[in-house]
TILUM-276438 format. One record per residue: residue number from 1; x, y, z of N, C-alpha, C, O in turn. Coordinates in Angstrom, 2 decimals, padded with zeros to 5 digits. Layout:
+-----+---------+---------+---------+---------+---------+---------+---------+---------+---------+---------+---------+---------+
! seq !     npx !     npy !     npz !    capx !    capy !    capz !     cpx !     cpy !     cpz !     opx !     opy !     opz !
+-----+---------+---------+---------+---------+---------+---------+---------+---------+---------+---------+---------+---------+
! NUM !       X !       Y !       Z !       X !       Y !       Z !       X !       Y !       Z !       X !       Y !       Z !
...
+-----+---------+---------+---------+---------+---------+---------+---------+---------+---------+---------+---------+---------+
END
This chain:
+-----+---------+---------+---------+---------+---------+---------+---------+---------+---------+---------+---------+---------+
! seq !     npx !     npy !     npz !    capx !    capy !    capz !     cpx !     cpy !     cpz !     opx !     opy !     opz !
+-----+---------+---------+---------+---------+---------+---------+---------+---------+---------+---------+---------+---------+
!   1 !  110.41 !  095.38 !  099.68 !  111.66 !  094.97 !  100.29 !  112.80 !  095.97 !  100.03 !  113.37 !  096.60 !  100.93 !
!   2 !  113.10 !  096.07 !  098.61 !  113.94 !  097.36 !  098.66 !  113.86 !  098.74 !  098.86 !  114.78 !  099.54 !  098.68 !
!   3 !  112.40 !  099.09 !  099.36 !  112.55 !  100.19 !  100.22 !  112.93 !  099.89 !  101.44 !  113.91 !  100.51 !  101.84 !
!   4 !  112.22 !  098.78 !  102.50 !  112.66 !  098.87 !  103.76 !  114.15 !  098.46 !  103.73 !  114.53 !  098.39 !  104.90 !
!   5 !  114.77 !  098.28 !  103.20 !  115.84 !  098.38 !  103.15 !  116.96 !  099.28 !  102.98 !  118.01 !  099.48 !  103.58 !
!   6 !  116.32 !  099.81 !  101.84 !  117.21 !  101.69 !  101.87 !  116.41 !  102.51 !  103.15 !  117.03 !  103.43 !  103.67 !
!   7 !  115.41 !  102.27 !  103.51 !  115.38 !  102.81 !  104.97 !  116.41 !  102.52 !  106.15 !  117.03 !  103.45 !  106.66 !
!   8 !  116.60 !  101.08 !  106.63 !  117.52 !  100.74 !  107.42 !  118.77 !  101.39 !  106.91 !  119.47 !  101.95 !  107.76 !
!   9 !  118.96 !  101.40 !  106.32 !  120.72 !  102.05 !  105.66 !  120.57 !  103.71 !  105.80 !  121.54 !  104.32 !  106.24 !
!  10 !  119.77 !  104.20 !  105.56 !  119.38 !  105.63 !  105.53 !  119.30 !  105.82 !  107.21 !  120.27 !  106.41 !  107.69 !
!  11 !  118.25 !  105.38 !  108.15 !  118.61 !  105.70 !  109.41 !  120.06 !  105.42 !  110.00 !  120.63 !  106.26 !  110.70 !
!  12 !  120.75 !  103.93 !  109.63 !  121.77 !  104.01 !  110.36 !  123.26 !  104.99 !  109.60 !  124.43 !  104.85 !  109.95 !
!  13 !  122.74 !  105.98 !  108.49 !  123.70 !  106.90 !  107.67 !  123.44 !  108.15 !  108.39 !  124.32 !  109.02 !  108.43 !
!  14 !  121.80 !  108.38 !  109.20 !  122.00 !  109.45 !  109.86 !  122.19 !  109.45 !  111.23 !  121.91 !  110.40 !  111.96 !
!  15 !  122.67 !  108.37 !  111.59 !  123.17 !  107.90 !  112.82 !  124.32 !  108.07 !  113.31 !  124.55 !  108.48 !  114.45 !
!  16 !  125.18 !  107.76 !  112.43 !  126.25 !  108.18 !  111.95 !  126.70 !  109.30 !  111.58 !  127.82 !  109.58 !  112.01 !
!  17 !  126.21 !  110.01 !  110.94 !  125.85 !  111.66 !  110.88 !  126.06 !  112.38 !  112.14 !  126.82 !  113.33 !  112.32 !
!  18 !  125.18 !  111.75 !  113.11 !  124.97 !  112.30 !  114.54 !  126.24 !  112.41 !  115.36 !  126.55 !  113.35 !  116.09 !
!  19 !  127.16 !  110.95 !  115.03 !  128.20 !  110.42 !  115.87 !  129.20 !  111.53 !  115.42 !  130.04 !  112.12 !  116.10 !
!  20 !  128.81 !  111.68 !  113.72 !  129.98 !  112.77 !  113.74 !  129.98 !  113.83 !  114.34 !  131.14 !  114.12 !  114.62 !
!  21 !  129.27 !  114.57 !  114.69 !  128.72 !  115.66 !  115.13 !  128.86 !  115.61 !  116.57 !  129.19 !  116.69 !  117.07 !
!  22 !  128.73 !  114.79 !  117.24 !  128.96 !  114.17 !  118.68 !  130.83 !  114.44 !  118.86 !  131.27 !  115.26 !  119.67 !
!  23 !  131.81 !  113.55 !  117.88 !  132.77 !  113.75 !  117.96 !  133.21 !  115.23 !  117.25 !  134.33 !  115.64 !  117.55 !
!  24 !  132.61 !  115.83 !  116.57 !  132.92 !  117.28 !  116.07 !  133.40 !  118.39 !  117.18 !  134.31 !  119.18 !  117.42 !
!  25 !  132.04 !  117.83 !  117.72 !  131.85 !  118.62 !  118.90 !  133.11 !  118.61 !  121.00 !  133.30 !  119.19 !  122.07 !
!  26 !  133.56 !  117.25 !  120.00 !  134.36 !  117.08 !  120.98 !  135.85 !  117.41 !  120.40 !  136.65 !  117.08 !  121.28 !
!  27 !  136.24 !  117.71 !  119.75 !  137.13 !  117.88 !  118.76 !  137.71 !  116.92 !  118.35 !  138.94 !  116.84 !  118.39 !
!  28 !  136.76 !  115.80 !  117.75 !  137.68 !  114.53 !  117.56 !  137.76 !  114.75 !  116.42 !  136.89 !  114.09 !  115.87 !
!  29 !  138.55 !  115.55 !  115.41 !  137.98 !  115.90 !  114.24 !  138.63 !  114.39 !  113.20 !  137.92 !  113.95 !  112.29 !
!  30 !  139.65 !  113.93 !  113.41 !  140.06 !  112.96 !  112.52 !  138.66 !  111.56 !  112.65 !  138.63 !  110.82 !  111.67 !
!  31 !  137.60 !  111.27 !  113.81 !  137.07 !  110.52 !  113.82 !  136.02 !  111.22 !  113.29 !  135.48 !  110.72 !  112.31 !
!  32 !  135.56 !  112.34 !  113.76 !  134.33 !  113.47 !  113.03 !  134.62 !  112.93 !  111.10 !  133.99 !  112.09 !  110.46 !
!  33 !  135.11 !  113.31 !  110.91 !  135.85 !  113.43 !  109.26 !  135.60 !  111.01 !  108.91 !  135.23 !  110.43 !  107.89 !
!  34 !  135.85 !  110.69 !  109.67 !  135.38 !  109.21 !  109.36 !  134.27 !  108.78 !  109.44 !  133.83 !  107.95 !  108.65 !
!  35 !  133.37 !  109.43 !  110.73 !  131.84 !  109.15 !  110.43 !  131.15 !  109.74 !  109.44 !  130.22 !  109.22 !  108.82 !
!  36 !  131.84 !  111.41 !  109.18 !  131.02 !  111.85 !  107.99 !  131.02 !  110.99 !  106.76 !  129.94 !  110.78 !  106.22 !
!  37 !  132.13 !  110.47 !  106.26 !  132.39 !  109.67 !  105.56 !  131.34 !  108.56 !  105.61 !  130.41 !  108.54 !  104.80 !
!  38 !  131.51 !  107.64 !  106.55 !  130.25 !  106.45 !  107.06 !  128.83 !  106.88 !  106.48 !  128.06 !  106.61 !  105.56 !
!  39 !  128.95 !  107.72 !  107.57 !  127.42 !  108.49 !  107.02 !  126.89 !  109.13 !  105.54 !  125.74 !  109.33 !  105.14 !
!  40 !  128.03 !  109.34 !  104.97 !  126.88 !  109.62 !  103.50 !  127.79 !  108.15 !  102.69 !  127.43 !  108.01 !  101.52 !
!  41 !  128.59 !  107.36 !  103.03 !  128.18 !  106.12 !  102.26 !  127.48 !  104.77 !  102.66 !  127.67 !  103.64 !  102.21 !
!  42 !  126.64 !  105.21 !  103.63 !  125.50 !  104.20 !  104.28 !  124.21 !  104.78 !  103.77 !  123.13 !  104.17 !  103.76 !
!  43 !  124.45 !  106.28 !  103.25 !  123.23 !  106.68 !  102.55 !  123.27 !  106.38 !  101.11 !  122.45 !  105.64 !  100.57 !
!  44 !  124.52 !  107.13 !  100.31 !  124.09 !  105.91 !  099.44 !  123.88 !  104.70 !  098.99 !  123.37 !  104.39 !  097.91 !
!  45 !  124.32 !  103.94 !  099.92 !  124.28 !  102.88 !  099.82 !  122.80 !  102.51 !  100.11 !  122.63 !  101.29 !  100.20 !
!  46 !  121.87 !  103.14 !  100.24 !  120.28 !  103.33 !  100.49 !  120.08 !  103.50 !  099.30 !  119.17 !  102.82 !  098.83 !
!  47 !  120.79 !  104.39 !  098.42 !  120.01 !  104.75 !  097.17 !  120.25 !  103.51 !  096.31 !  119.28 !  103.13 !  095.67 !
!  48 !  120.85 !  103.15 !  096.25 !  121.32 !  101.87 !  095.60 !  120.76 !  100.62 !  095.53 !  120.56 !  099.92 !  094.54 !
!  49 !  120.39 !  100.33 !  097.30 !  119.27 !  099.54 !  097.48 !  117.61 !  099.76 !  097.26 !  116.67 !  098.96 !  097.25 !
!  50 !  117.67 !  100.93 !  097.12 !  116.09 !  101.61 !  096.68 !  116.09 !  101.08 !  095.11 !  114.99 !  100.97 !  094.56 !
!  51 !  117.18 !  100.78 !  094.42 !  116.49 !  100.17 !  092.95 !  116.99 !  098.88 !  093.33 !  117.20 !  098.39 !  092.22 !
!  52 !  117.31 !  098.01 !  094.16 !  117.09 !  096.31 !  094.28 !  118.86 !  096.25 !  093.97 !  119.36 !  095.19 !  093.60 !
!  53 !  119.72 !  097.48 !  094.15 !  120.77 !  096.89 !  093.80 !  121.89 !  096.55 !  094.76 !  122.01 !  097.46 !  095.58 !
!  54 !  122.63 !  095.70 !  094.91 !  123.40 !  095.57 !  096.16 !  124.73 !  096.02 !  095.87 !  125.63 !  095.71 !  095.09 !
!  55 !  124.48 !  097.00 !  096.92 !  126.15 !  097.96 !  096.63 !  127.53 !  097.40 !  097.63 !  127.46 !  096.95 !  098.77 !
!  56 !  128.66 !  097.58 !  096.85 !  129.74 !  096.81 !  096.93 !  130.41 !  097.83 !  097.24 !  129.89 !  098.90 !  096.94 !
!  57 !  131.85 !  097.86 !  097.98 !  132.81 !  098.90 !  098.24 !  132.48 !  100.19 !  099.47 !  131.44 !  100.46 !  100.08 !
!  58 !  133.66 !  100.71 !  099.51 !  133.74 !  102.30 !  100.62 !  133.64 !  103.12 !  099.72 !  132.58 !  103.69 !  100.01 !
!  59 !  134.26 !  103.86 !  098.24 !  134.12 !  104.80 !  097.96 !  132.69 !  105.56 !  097.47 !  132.01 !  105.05 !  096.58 !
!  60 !  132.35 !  106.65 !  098.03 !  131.71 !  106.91 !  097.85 !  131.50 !  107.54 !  096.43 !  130.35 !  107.58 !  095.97 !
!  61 !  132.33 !  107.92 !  095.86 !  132.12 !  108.50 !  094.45 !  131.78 !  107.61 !  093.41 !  130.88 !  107.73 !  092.58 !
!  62 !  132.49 !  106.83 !  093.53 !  132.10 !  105.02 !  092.93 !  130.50 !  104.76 !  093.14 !  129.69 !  104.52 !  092.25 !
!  63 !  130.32 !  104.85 !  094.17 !  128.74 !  104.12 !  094.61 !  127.90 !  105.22 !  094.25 !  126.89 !  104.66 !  093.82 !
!  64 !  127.69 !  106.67 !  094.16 !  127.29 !  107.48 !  093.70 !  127.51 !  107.52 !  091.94 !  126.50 !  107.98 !  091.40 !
!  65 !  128.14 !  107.30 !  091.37 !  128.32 !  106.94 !  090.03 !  127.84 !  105.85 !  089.61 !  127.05 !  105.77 !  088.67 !
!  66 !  128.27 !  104.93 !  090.27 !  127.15 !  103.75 !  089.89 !  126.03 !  103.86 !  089.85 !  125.50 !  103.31 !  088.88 !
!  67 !  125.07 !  104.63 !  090.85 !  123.98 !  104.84 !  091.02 !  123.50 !  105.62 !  089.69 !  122.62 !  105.19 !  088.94 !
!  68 !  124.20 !  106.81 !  089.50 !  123.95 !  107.95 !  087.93 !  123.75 !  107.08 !  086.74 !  122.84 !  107.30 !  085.94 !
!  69 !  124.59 !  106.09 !  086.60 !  124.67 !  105.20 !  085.67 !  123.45 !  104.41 !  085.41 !  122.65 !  104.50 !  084.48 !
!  70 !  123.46 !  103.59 !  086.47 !  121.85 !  102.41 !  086.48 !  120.69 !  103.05 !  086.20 !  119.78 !  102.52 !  085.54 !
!  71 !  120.64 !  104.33 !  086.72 !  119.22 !  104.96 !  087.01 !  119.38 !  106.00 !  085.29 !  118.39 !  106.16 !  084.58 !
!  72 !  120.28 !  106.37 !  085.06 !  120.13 !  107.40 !  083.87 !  120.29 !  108.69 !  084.67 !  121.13 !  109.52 !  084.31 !
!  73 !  119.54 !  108.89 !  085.69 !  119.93 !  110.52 !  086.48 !  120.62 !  111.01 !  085.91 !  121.61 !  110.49 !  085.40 !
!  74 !  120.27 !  112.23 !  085.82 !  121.03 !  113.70 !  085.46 !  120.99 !  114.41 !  086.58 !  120.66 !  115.54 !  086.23 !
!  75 !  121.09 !  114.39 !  087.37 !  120.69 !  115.19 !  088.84 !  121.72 !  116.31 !  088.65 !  122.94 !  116.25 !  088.82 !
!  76 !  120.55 !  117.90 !  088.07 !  121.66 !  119.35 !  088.23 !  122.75 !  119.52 !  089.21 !  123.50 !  120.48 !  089.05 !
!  77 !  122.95 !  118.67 !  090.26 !  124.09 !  118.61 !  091.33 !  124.98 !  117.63 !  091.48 !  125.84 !  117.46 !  092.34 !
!  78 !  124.56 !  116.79 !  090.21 !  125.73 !  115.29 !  089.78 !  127.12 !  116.03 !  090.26 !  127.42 !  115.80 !  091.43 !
!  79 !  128.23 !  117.07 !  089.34 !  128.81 !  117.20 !  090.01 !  129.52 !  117.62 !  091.37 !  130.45 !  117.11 !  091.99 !
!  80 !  128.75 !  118.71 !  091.59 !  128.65 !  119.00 !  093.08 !  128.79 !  117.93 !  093.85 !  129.80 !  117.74 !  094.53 !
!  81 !  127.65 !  117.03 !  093.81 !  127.73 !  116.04 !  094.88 !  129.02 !  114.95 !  095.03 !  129.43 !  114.34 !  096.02 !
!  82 !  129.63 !  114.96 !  093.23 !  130.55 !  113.66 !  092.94 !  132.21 !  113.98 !  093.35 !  133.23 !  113.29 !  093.34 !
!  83 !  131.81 !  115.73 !  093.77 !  132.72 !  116.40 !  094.45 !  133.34 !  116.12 !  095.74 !  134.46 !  115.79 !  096.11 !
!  84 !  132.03 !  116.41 !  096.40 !  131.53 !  116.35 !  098.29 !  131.86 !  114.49 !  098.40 !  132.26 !  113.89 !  099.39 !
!  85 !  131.52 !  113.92 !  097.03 !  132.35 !  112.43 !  097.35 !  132.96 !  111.92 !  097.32 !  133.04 !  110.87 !  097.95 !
!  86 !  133.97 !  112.48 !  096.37 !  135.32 !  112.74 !  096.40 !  136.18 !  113.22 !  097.79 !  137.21 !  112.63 !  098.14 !
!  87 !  135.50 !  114.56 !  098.67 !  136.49 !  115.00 !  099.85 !  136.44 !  113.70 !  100.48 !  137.34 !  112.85 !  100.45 !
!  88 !  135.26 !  113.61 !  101.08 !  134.89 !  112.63 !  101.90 !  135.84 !  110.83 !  101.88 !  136.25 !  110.16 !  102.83 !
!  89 !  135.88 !  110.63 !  100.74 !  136.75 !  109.54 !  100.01 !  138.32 !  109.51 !  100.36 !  139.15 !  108.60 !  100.31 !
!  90 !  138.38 !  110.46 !  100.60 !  139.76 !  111.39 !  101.19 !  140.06 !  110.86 !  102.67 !  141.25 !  110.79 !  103.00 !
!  91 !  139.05 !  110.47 !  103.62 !  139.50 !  110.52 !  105.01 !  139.21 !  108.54 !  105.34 !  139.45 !  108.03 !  106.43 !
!  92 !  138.76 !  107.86 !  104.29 !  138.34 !  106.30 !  104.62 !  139.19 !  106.12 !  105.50 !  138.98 !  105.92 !  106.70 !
!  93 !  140.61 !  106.20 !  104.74 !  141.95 !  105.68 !  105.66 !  142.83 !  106.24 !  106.61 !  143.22 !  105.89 !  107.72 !
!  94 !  143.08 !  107.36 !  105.72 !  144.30 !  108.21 !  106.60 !  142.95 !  108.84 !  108.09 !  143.22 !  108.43 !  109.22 !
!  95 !  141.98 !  109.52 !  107.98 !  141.30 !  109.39 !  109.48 !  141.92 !  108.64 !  110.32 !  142.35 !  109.21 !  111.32 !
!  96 !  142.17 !  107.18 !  110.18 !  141.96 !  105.86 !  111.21 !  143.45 !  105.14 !  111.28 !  143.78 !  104.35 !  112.17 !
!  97 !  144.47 !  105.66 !  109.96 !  145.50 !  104.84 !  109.92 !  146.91 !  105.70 !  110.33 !  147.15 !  106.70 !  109.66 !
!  98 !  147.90 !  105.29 !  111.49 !  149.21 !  106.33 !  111.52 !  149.62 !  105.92 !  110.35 !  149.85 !  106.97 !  109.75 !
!  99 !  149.94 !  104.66 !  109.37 !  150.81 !  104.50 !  108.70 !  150.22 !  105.55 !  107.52 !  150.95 !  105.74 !  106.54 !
! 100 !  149.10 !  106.16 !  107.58 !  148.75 !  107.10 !  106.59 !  149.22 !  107.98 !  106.33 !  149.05 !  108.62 !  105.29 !
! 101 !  150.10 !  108.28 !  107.45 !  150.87 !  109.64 !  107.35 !  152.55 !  109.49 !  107.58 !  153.25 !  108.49 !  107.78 !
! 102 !  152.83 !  110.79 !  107.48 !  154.54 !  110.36 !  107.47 !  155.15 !  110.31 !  109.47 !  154.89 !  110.92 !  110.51 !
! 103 !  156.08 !  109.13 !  109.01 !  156.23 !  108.93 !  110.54 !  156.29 !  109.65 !  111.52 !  157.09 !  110.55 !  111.25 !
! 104 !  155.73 !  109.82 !  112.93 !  156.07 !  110.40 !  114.19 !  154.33 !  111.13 !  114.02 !  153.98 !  111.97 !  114.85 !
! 105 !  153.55 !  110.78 !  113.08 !  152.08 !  111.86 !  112.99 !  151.38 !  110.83 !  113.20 !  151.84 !  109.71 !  112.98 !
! 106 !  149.87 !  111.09 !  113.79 !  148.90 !  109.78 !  113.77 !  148.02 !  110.88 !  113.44 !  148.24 !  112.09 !  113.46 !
! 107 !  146.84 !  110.17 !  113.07 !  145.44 !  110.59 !  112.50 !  144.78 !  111.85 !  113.59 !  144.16 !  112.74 !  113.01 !
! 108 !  144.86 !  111.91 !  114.62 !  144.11 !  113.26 !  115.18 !  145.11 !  114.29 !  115.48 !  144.91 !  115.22 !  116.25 !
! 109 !  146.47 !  114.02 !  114.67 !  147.10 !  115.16 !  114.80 !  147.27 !  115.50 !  113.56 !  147.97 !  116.51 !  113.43 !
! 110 !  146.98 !  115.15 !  112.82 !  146.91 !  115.40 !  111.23 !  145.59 !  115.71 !  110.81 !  145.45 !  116.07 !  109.64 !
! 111 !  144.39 !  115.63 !  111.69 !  143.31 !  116.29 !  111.24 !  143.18 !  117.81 !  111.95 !  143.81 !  118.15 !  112.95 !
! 112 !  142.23 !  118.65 !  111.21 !  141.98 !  119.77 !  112.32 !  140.29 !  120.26 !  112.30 !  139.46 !  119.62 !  111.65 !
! 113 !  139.94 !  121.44 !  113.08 !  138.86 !  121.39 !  112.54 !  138.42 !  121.86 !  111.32 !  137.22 !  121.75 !  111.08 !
! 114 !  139.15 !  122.35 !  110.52 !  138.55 !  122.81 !  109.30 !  138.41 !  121.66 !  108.57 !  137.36 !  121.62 !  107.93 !
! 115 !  139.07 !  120.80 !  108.48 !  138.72 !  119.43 !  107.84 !  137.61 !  118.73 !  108.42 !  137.13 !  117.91 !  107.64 !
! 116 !  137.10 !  118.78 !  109.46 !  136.30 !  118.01 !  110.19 !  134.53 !  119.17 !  109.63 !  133.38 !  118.79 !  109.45 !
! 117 !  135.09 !  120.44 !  109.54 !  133.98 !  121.03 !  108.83 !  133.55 !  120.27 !  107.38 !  132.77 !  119.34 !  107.20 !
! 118 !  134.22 !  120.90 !  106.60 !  134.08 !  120.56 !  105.45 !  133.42 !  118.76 !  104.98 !  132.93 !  118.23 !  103.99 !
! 119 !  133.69 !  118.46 !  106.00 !  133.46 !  116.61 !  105.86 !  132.29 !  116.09 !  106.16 !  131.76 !  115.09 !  105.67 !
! 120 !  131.67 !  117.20 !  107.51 !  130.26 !  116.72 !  107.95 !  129.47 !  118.02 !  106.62 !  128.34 !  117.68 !  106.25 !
! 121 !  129.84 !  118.95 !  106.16 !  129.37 !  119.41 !  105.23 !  129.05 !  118.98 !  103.83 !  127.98 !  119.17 !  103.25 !
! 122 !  130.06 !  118.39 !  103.39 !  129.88 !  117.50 !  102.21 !  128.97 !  116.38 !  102.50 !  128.10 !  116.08 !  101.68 !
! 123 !  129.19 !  115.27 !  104.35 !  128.06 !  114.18 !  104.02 !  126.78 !  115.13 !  104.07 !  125.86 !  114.85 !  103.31 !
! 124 !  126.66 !  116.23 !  104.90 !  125.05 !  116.58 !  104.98 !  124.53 !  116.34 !  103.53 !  123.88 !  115.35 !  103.19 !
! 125 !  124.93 !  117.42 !  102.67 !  124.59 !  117.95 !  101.31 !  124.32 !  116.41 !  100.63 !  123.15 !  116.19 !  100.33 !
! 126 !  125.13 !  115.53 !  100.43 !  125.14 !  114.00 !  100.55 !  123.69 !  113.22 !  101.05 !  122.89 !  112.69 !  100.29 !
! 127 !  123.59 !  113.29 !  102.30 !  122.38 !  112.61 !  102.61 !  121.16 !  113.33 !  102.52 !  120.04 !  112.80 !  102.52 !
! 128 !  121.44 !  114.76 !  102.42 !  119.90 !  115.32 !  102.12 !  119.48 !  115.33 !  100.49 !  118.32 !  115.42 !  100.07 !
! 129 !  120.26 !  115.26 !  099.95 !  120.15 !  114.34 !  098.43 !  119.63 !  113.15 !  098.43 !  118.54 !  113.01 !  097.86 !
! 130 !  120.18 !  112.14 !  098.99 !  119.55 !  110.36 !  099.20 !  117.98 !  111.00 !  099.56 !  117.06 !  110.77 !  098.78 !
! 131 !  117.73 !  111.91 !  100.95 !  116.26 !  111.62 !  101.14 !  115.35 !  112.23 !  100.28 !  114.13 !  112.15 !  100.22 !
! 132 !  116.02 !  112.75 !  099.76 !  115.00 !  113.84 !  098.73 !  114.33 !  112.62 !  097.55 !  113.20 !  112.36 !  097.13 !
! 133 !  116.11 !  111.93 !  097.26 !  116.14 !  110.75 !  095.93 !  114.60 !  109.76 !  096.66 !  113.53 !  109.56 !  096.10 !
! 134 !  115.04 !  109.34 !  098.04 !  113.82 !  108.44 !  098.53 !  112.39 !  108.57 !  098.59 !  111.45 !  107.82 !  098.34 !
! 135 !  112.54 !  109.94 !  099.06 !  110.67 !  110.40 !  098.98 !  110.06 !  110.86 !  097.78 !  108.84 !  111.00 !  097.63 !
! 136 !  111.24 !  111.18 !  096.66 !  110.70 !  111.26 !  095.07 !  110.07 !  110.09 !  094.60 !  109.01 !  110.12 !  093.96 !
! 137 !  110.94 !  108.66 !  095.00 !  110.84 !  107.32 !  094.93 !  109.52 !  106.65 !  095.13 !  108.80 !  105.84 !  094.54 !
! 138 !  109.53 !  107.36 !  096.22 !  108.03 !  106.75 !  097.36 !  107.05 !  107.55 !  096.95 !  105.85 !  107.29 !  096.83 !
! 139 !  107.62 !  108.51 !  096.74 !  105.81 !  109.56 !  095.69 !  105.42 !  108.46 !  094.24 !  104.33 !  108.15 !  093.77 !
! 140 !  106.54 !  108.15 !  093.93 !  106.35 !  107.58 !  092.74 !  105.67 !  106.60 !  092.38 !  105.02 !  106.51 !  091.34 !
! 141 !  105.86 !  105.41 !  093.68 !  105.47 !  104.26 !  093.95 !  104.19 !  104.52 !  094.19 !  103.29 !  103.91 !  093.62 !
! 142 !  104.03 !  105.38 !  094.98 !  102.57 !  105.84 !  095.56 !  101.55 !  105.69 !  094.43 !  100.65 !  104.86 !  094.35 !
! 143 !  101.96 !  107.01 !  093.28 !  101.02 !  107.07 !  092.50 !  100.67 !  106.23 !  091.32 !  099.65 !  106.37 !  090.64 !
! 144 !  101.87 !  105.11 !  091.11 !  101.23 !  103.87 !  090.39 !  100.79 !  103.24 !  090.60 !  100.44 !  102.41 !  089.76 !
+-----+---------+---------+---------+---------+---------+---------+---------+---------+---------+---------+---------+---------+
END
């Protein structure tokens, strides 16, 4: 059960992934910069459910820490990644909200594309971590 479950969360994190990339490409970069976001915290939120645990909240650095914690992980890219979840953590709101910014600005004029880089960059690095975490998982399972 708690694999098919961090599966469903894992496809619809690279689904999301896609959308960003869809809007990247269109220069939606303030919505690009919110799916990336979506997308690597629907992935971890896979990893989370891969040990039976039910994850709570948007931030992703939170839910990635939680995860380091339960499991013991040392993963050589703990910080790196707690980094990339940190930027990402950055766009939950102001992406989607005018009152995020100072008056007369709304969210796609306050994003650009260099932010919209950096955001689908951090979720990639993000979710290709979760699948790596999953198929280590599933080797594991395998061989007991």
């Amino acid at each position: 059960m708690p694999r098919d479950e961090a599966r469903r969360w894992l496809s619809e994190a690279k689904w999301d992934y896609e959308t960003a990339l869809i809007l990247y490409k269109h220069s939606r970069w303030n919505a690009a910069c919110f799916y990336a976001h979506q997308a690597a915290e629907k992935a971890v939120k896979a990893l989370l459910y891969s040990i039976n645990e039910a994850p709570w909240g948007h931030s992703i650095r939170v839910l990635l820490q939680h995860y380091f914690e339960l499991t013991g992980e040392k993963a050589p890219r703990r910080q790196e990644l707690l980094t990339h979840a940190r930027e990402l953590d950055r766009h939950y709101i102001p992406a989607r909200y005018p009152n995020a910014h100072p008056p007369g600005t709304t969210p796609h004029e306050a994003y650009d594309e260099e932010a919209a880089k950096r955001a689908l960059r951090a979720a990639k690095i993000i979710i290709q971590y979760v699948e790596e975490r999953l198929e280590e998982e599933s080797e594991d399972t395998e061989r007991a």
